[in-house]
N, C-alpha and C positions, 0 to 999 in steps of 0.2 A: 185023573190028576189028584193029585193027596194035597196039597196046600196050595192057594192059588195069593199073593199079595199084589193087591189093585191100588199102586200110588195116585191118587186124582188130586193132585198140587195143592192147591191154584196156582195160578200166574203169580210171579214174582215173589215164589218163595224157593227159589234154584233149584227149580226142578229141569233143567236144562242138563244143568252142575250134575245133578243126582242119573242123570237117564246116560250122560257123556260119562263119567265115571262108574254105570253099570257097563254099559257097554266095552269098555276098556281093562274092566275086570275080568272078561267072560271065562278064560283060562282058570281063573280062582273060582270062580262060581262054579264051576264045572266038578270041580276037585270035591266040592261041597254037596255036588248031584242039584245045584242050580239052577237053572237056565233064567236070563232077561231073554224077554219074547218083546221085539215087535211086530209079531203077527205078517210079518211080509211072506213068511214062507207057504200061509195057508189061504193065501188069497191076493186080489190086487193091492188092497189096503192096507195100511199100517196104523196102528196103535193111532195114532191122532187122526188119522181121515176115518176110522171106524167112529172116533169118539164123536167127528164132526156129523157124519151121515147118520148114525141114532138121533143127536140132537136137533136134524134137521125133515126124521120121517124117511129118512131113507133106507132102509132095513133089508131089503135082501141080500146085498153083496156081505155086509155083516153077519148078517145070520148062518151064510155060510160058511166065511172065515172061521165065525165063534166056536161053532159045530167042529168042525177040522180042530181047530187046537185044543177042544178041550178031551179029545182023544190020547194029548199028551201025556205021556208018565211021568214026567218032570216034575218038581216042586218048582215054580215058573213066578216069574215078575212083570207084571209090565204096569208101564206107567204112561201116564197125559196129562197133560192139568186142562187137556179139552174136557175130559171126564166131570171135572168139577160143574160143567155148564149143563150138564145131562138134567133131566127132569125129573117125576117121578116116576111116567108113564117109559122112559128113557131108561131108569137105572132095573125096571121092572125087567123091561125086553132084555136088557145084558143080563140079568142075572139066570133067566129062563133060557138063553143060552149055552151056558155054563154049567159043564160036570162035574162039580168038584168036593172032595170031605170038607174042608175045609179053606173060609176067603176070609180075609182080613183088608178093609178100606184104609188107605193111611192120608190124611188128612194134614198140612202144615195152617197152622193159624195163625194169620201175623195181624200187630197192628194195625185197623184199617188206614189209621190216620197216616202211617208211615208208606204203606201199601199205596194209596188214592192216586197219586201224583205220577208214579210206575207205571200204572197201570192206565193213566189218561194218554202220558208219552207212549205207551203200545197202543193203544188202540190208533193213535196218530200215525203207524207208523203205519198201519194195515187199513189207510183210509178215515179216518172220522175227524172233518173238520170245522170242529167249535172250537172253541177257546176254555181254556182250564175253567172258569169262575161258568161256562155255560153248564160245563161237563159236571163240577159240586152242585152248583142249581139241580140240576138233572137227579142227581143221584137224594139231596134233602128234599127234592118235591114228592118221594115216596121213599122213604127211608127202609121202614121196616119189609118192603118186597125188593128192596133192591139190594143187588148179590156182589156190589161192588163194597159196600160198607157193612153189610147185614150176613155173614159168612154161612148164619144159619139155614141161608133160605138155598144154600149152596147142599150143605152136612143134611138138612134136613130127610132127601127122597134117599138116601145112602142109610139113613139111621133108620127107616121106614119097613124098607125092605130087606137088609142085611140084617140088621136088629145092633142095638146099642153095643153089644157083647162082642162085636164083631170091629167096630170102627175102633181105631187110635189119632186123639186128637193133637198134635206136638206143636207147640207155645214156640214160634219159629223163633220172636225175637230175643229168648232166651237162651238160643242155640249159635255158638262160637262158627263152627263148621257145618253145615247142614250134612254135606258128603259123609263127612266121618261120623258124624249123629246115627246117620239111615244105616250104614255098614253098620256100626256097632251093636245099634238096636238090634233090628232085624237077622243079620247073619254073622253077630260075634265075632267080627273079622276086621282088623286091620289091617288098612289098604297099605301096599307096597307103593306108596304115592303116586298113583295115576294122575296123568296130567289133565283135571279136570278144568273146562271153559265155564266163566260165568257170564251173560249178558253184562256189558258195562250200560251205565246210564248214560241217556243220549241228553247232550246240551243240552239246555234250553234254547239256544239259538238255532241250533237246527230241528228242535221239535216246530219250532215257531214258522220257521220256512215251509216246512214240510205241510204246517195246518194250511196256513195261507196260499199254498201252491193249491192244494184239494180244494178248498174254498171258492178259489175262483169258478170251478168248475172239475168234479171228480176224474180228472186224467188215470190211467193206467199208471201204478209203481210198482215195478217187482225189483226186488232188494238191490239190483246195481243201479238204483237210481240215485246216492249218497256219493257212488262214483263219478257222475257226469262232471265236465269242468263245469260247466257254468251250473249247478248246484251248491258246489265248493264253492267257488267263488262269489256267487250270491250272501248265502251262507258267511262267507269272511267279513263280509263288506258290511252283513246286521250286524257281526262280532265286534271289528271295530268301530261300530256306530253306538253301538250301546255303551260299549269304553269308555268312549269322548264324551256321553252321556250322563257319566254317571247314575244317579239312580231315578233319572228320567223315566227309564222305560224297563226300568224293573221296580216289578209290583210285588206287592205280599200277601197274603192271606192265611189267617190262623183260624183253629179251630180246635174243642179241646173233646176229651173222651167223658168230662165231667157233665157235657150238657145234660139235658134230658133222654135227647136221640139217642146217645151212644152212651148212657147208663140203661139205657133201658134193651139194648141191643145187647149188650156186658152180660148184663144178670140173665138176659132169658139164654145166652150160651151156656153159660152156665148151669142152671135147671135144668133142660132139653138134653144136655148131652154130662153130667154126673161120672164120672167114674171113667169116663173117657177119654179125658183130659192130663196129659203126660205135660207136667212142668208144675213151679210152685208159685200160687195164686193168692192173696188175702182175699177172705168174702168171694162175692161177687165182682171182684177187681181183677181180672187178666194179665192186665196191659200195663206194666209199670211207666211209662210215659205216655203221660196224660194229655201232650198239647202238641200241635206241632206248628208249624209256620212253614208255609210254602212258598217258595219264589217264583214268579216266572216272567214271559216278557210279554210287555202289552203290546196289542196288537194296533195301537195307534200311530206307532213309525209306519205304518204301511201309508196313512192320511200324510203324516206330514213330509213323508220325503219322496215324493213322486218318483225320482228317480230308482229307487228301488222297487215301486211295484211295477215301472216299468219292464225293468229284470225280472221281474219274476213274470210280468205276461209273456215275455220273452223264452224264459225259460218252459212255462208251459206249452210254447209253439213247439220249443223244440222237440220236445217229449211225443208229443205228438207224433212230429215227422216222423222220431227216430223209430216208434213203433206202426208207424202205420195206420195212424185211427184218424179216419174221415172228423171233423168237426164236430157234423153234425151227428156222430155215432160214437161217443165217448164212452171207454168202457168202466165201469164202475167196480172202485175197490172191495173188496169182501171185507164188511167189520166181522 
Protein backbone atom coordinates (compact mmCIF):
# COMPACT_ATOMS: atom_id res chain seq x y z
CA UNK A 1 0.00 0.00 0.00
CA UNK A 2 1.62 3.40 -1.07
CA UNK A 3 -0.47 5.91 1.11
CA UNK A 4 -2.51 4.81 3.91
CA UNK A 5 -4.95 8.09 5.51
CA UNK A 6 -6.12 7.06 9.21
CA UNK A 7 -9.23 9.66 10.15
CA UNK A 8 -9.28 8.97 14.28
CA UNK A 9 -12.11 11.91 14.77
CA UNK A 10 -13.07 12.23 17.73
CA UNK A 11 -16.49 12.05 18.67
CA UNK A 12 -18.55 14.91 17.77
CA UNK A 13 -16.58 16.25 15.15
CA UNK A 14 -18.91 14.60 12.08
CA UNK A 15 -17.06 11.94 11.56
CA UNK A 16 -20.29 9.92 10.92
CA UNK A 17 -20.96 12.84 8.18
CA UNK A 18 -17.27 12.31 6.87
CA UNK A 19 -17.32 8.11 6.84
CA UNK A 20 -21.50 8.38 5.33
CA UNK A 21 -20.16 10.54 2.59
CA UNK A 22 -16.94 8.48 1.85
CA UNK A 23 -18.84 5.73 1.49
CA UNK A 24 -21.36 7.22 -0.94
CA UNK A 25 -18.52 8.48 -2.97
CA UNK A 26 -16.87 5.14 -3.54
CA UNK A 27 -17.66 5.33 -7.54
CA UNK A 28 -15.44 8.89 -7.40
CA UNK A 29 -12.85 7.57 -5.25
CA UNK A 30 -12.45 4.75 -7.52
CA UNK A 31 -11.96 7.04 -10.57
CA UNK A 32 -9.06 8.55 -8.28
CA UNK A 33 -7.62 4.70 -7.60
CA UNK A 34 -9.09 5.34 -3.94
CA UNK A 35 -10.51 3.09 -1.91
CA UNK A 36 -12.60 3.92 1.88
CA UNK A 37 -11.92 0.57 3.57
CA UNK A 38 -13.85 -0.65 6.41
CA UNK A 39 -11.81 -3.53 6.84
CA UNK A 40 -14.98 -6.05 6.68
CA UNK A 41 -13.71 -7.79 3.70
CA UNK A 42 -10.55 -8.92 5.58
CA UNK A 43 -11.98 -10.26 8.53
CA UNK A 44 -14.96 -10.50 10.98
CA UNK A 45 -14.44 -6.88 12.09
CA UNK A 46 -14.85 -3.44 10.85
CA UNK A 47 -13.02 -0.28 11.21
CA UNK A 48 -14.54 0.50 14.75
CA UNK A 49 -14.79 -3.07 16.44
CA UNK A 50 -10.91 -3.38 15.36
CA UNK A 51 -10.49 0.14 17.00
CA UNK A 52 -12.53 -1.17 19.99
CA UNK A 53 -10.71 -4.57 20.49
CA UNK A 54 -7.01 -2.91 20.41
CA UNK A 55 -8.29 -0.53 23.01
CA UNK A 56 -9.48 -3.20 24.89
CA UNK A 57 -6.22 -5.91 24.62
CA UNK A 58 -7.92 -7.88 22.20
CA UNK A 59 -5.45 -8.33 19.46
CA UNK A 60 -5.77 -11.31 17.43
CA UNK A 61 -8.72 -11.19 15.29
CA UNK A 62 -7.11 -7.52 14.49
CA UNK A 63 -3.85 -8.45 13.75
CA UNK A 64 -5.09 -10.60 11.31
CA UNK A 65 -7.47 -8.40 9.54
CA UNK A 66 -4.47 -5.67 9.76
CA UNK A 67 -2.20 -8.18 7.99
CA UNK A 68 -4.67 -8.97 5.12
CA UNK A 69 -5.38 -5.38 4.18
CA UNK A 70 -2.33 -4.08 4.38
CA UNK A 71 -1.46 -6.43 1.28
CA UNK A 72 -3.74 -3.87 -0.47
CA UNK A 73 -2.51 -1.89 -3.48
CA UNK A 74 -4.91 0.73 -2.90
CA UNK A 75 -4.13 4.31 -1.70
CA UNK A 76 -6.99 3.44 0.97
CA UNK A 77 -8.95 5.43 3.79
CA UNK A 78 -10.38 4.44 6.81
CA UNK A 79 -11.63 6.15 9.59
CA UNK A 80 -13.17 5.84 13.56
CA UNK A 81 -13.14 8.25 15.88
CA UNK A 82 -12.96 4.75 18.15
CA UNK A 83 -9.20 5.19 17.07
CA UNK A 84 -9.04 8.49 19.01
CA UNK A 85 -9.47 6.48 22.41
CA UNK A 86 -6.45 3.96 21.46
CA UNK A 87 -3.33 4.26 23.85
CA UNK A 88 0.04 4.30 23.32
CA UNK A 89 0.88 0.77 23.62
CA UNK A 90 -2.73 0.61 21.24
CA UNK A 91 -1.41 3.07 18.39
CA UNK A 92 2.12 1.13 18.72
CA UNK A 93 0.30 -2.52 17.77
CA UNK A 94 -1.65 -0.81 14.70
CA UNK A 95 1.09 0.81 13.47
CA UNK A 96 3.49 -2.64 13.51
CA UNK A 97 0.55 -4.04 11.66
CA UNK A 98 0.64 -1.99 8.82
CA UNK A 99 2.67 -1.99 5.41
CA UNK A 100 2.68 1.11 4.09
CA UNK A 101 5.21 4.03 2.29
CA UNK A 102 3.42 6.39 3.59
CA UNK A 103 0.34 7.19 6.69
CA UNK A 104 -1.08 10.34 7.58
CA UNK A 105 -3.32 10.77 11.10
CA UNK A 106 -6.06 13.25 10.50
CA UNK A 107 -7.11 14.63 13.76
CA UNK A 108 -10.60 17.32 13.98
CA UNK A 109 -9.98 19.68 17.19
CA UNK A 110 -12.97 21.28 18.29
CA UNK A 111 -13.62 23.48 21.28
CA UNK A 112 -13.76 21.51 24.27
CA UNK A 113 -16.15 23.66 25.93
CA UNK A 114 -18.57 23.31 22.75
CA UNK A 115 -17.67 19.52 22.52
CA UNK A 116 -18.43 18.60 26.64
CA UNK A 117 -22.11 18.59 26.71
CA UNK A 118 -22.26 16.19 23.04
CA UNK A 119 -20.36 14.16 24.35
CA UNK A 120 -21.97 13.71 27.99
CA UNK A 121 -25.44 13.16 25.88
CA UNK A 122 -23.42 10.19 23.95
CA UNK A 123 -22.14 8.57 26.56
CA UNK A 124 -25.92 8.61 27.97
CA UNK A 125 -27.09 7.21 25.19
CA UNK A 126 -24.58 3.98 25.47
CA UNK A 127 -25.34 3.76 29.21
CA UNK A 128 -23.62 6.30 31.65
CA UNK A 129 -25.89 7.45 34.34
CA UNK A 130 -24.88 10.60 36.14
CA UNK A 131 -25.94 13.79 35.77
CA UNK A 132 -24.13 16.59 33.53
CA UNK A 133 -22.61 18.73 36.78
CA UNK A 134 -21.37 14.89 38.11
CA UNK A 135 -19.99 14.24 34.52
CA UNK A 136 -17.77 18.29 34.62
CA UNK A 137 -16.96 17.31 38.19
CA UNK A 138 -15.55 14.04 36.84
CA UNK A 139 -13.72 15.45 34.04
CA UNK A 140 -12.17 19.04 36.45
CA UNK A 141 -11.14 16.41 39.15
CA UNK A 142 -8.20 15.55 36.78
CA UNK A 143 -8.11 17.73 33.97
CA UNK A 144 -4.92 17.68 32.41
CA UNK A 145 -5.32 13.36 31.94
CA UNK A 146 -8.47 13.43 30.97
CA UNK A 147 -9.38 13.09 27.02
CA UNK A 148 -12.71 14.61 27.32
CA UNK A 149 -11.20 18.29 27.70
CA UNK A 150 -7.40 17.77 27.41
CA UNK A 151 -7.41 16.52 23.40
CA UNK A 152 -3.69 16.07 23.84
CA UNK A 153 -3.70 13.23 26.05
CA UNK A 154 -5.87 11.89 22.82
CA UNK A 155 -3.07 13.43 19.68
CA UNK A 156 -0.41 12.59 22.09
CA UNK A 157 0.44 8.32 21.39
CA UNK A 158 -0.35 9.27 17.51
CA UNK A 159 2.39 12.11 17.47
CA UNK A 160 4.69 9.56 19.49
CA UNK A 161 4.85 6.90 17.18
CA UNK A 162 3.83 8.35 13.60
CA UNK A 163 5.94 11.32 14.45
CA UNK A 164 4.77 14.98 14.22
CA UNK A 165 5.41 15.09 10.43
CA UNK A 166 2.89 12.80 9.77
CA UNK A 167 -0.33 14.02 11.86
CA UNK A 168 -2.83 16.96 10.63
CA UNK A 169 -4.38 18.89 13.26
CA UNK A 170 -7.93 20.75 11.55
CA UNK A 171 -9.46 23.68 14.08
CA UNK A 172 -13.02 21.82 13.46
CA UNK A 173 -14.89 25.00 14.77
CA UNK A 174 -13.37 27.06 12.04
CA UNK A 175 -14.68 24.75 9.33
CA UNK A 176 -18.24 25.75 7.47
CA UNK A 177 -18.72 21.94 6.11
CA UNK A 178 -16.54 19.40 7.58
CA UNK A 179 -17.53 16.78 4.50
CA UNK A 180 -16.56 19.30 1.95
CA UNK A 181 -13.19 20.46 4.19
CA UNK A 182 -12.00 16.43 4.11
CA UNK A 183 -12.85 16.04 0.25
CA UNK A 184 -11.09 19.12 -0.62
CA UNK A 185 -8.08 18.65 1.54
CA UNK A 186 -7.41 15.38 1.10
CA UNK A 187 -8.59 14.26 -2.43
CA UNK A 188 -9.18 17.74 -4.44
CA UNK A 189 -12.42 16.86 -5.11
CA UNK A 190 -15.87 18.23 -5.18
CA UNK A 191 -18.49 16.27 -4.17
CA UNK A 192 -21.47 15.76 -6.53
CA UNK A 193 -23.50 16.39 -3.37
CA UNK A 194 -23.86 13.06 -1.62
CA UNK A 195 -26.50 12.88 0.59
CA UNK A 196 -24.52 12.99 3.77
CA UNK A 197 -26.26 12.24 7.54
CA UNK A 198 -25.40 14.15 10.57
CA UNK A 199 -26.15 12.92 14.32
CA UNK A 200 -28.81 15.69 15.32
CA UNK A 201 -28.51 16.60 19.02
CA UNK A 202 -30.86 14.67 21.41
CA UNK A 203 -33.13 16.99 23.70
CA UNK A 204 -32.33 17.56 26.78
CA UNK A 205 -35.58 16.01 27.90
CA UNK A 206 -34.91 12.78 26.57
CA UNK A 207 -31.22 12.68 27.49
CA UNK A 208 -32.62 13.32 31.14
CA UNK A 209 -35.09 10.29 30.77
CA UNK A 210 -32.73 8.06 29.34
CA UNK A 211 -29.93 9.06 32.55
CA UNK A 212 -32.70 8.35 35.04
CA UNK A 213 -34.15 5.14 33.29
CA UNK A 214 -30.01 3.61 33.69
CA UNK A 215 -29.89 5.14 37.05
CA UNK A 216 -32.42 3.22 38.51
CA UNK A 217 -30.60 0.26 37.72
CA UNK A 218 -28.39 -0.31 34.37
CA UNK A 219 -31.29 -2.07 32.16
CA UNK A 220 -30.29 -3.33 28.48
CA UNK A 221 -30.99 -0.29 25.53
CA UNK A 222 -30.24 -1.12 22.08
CA UNK A 223 -31.11 1.81 19.94
CA UNK A 224 -35.07 0.93 19.30
CA UNK A 225 -35.51 1.82 22.79
CA UNK A 226 -36.29 5.86 21.78
CA UNK A 227 -39.06 3.85 19.86
CA UNK A 228 -41.10 2.13 22.69
CA UNK A 229 -44.49 3.93 23.44
CA UNK A 230 -44.21 4.45 26.87
CA UNK A 231 -40.63 5.96 26.30
CA UNK A 232 -42.20 8.66 24.14
CA UNK A 233 -44.71 9.23 26.16
CA UNK A 234 -42.83 9.46 29.40
CA UNK A 235 -40.43 11.53 27.50
CA UNK A 236 -43.63 14.11 26.55
CA UNK A 237 -44.97 14.27 29.65
CA UNK A 238 -40.96 15.75 31.35
CA UNK A 239 -41.49 17.96 28.09
CA UNK A 240 -44.54 19.44 29.08
CA UNK A 241 -43.69 19.51 32.73
CA UNK A 242 -40.65 21.51 32.21
CA UNK A 243 -42.95 24.02 29.88
CA UNK A 244 -45.46 24.73 32.62
CA UNK A 245 -42.23 25.12 34.63
CA UNK A 246 -40.61 27.54 33.20
CA UNK A 247 -37.15 27.80 34.22
CA UNK A 248 -37.74 25.60 37.25
CA UNK A 249 -36.03 22.79 36.14
CA UNK A 250 -33.66 24.15 33.80
CA UNK A 251 -30.27 24.77 35.05
CA UNK A 252 -27.11 26.37 33.75
CA UNK A 253 -23.67 26.15 33.99
CA UNK A 254 -20.75 28.15 32.39
CA UNK A 255 -17.41 27.94 32.07
CA UNK A 256 -14.86 29.72 30.24
CA UNK A 257 -11.50 28.59 28.07
CA UNK A 258 -9.81 31.81 30.00
CA UNK A 259 -9.49 29.86 33.38
CA UNK A 260 -6.21 28.47 34.38
CA UNK A 261 -7.30 24.76 33.37
CA UNK A 262 -8.07 25.31 29.74
CA UNK A 263 -5.16 28.20 29.29
CA UNK A 264 -3.01 25.89 30.34
CA UNK A 265 -4.45 22.83 28.11
CA UNK A 266 -4.60 25.82 24.92
CA UNK A 267 -0.90 26.55 25.06
CA UNK A 268 0.63 23.13 25.70
CA UNK A 269 -1.65 22.02 22.28
CA UNK A 270 -0.02 24.26 20.94
CA UNK A 271 3.76 23.56 21.83
CA UNK A 272 3.41 19.68 21.56
CA UNK A 273 1.91 19.77 18.26
CA UNK A 274 3.61 23.19 16.16
CA UNK A 275 3.31 22.93 12.60
CA UNK A 276 0.62 20.66 12.75
CA UNK A 277 -2.02 22.69 13.25
CA UNK A 278 -4.27 23.62 9.91
CA UNK A 279 -6.52 26.92 10.76
CA UNK A 280 -5.72 30.51 11.98
CA UNK A 281 -4.80 30.91 15.73
CA UNK A 282 -3.42 34.17 17.68
CA UNK A 283 -0.59 33.12 20.29
CA UNK A 284 -1.53 30.29 22.15
CA UNK A 285 -5.27 30.98 21.53
CA UNK A 286 -7.09 28.26 19.42
CA UNK A 287 -10.43 28.69 20.17
CA UNK A 288 -12.08 31.87 19.30
CA UNK A 289 -14.98 31.51 21.75
CA UNK A 290 -14.03 31.73 25.00
CA UNK A 291 -17.12 30.85 27.36
CA UNK A 292 -19.96 28.76 26.99
CA UNK A 293 -23.09 28.10 28.97
CA UNK A 294 -24.63 25.01 29.11
CA UNK A 295 -28.25 24.11 29.72
CA UNK A 296 -29.73 21.14 31.02
CA UNK A 297 -32.48 19.67 33.06
CA UNK A 298 -32.35 19.03 36.73
CA UNK A 299 -32.96 15.91 37.91
CA UNK A 300 -35.09 16.96 40.85
CA UNK A 301 -38.61 16.63 39.08
CA UNK A 302 -37.89 13.13 39.42
CA UNK A 303 -38.32 13.98 43.74
CA UNK A 304 -41.03 16.22 43.33
CA UNK A 305 -43.45 14.47 40.94
CA UNK A 306 -43.81 11.00 42.03
CA UNK A 307 -45.95 10.33 39.41
CA UNK A 308 -43.39 10.33 36.94
CA UNK A 309 -40.77 8.30 38.55
CA UNK A 310 -43.46 6.03 38.89
CA UNK A 311 -43.57 5.84 34.84
CA UNK A 312 -40.37 5.53 34.61
CA UNK A 313 -40.11 2.37 37.13
CA UNK A 314 -42.81 1.32 34.97
CA UNK A 315 -41.06 1.73 32.07
CA UNK A 316 -37.96 -0.05 33.26
CA UNK A 317 -40.32 -3.17 34.04
CA UNK A 318 -41.19 -3.01 30.69
CA UNK A 319 -37.78 -3.10 29.19
CA UNK A 320 -37.13 -5.83 30.92
CA UNK A 321 -40.00 -8.08 30.01
CA UNK A 322 -39.74 -7.04 26.58
CA UNK A 323 -35.95 -8.43 26.39
CA UNK A 324 -36.08 -11.02 28.50
CA UNK A 325 -33.71 -10.26 31.43
CA UNK A 326 -34.44 -12.09 34.93
CA UNK A 327 -34.27 -9.05 37.60
CA UNK A 328 -31.90 -10.37 39.21
CA UNK A 329 -29.55 -10.61 36.06
CA UNK A 330 -29.63 -7.06 34.47
CA UNK A 331 -27.40 -6.70 31.60
CA UNK A 332 -25.18 -3.83 31.59
CA UNK A 333 -24.77 -1.06 28.99
CA UNK A 334 -21.15 -0.93 27.33
CA UNK A 335 -19.85 2.98 27.99
Amino acid sequence: MKQLLIHIGPHKTGTTAIQNALRESSEQLAKLQIRYDTLEDYGSLNTHQIADSISTGRLELPARTLEKFSQSQSDTIISSENFSRLDLDGVRFLKSKLSCEKIRIIYFLRNPLKRMKSEWQELVKHGYRYTFLEFIAARLSRPVQDRFINDEVRIAPWREVFGIDSIDIHLYDQIENVVEYFFNFYLEMNLDAPKTRVNKSQDPETTEVLRALLGLQRVFLDRTASNIVEFKELTNSVKLLVEKSGEKYHKSFSMSMDSLIFRNIESTLVERNNGAIHGKFEGKKLFSDRSVTWRFISPDLWLEHPDLTAALFSLRAGIIRSHGIPPLDIRLARI
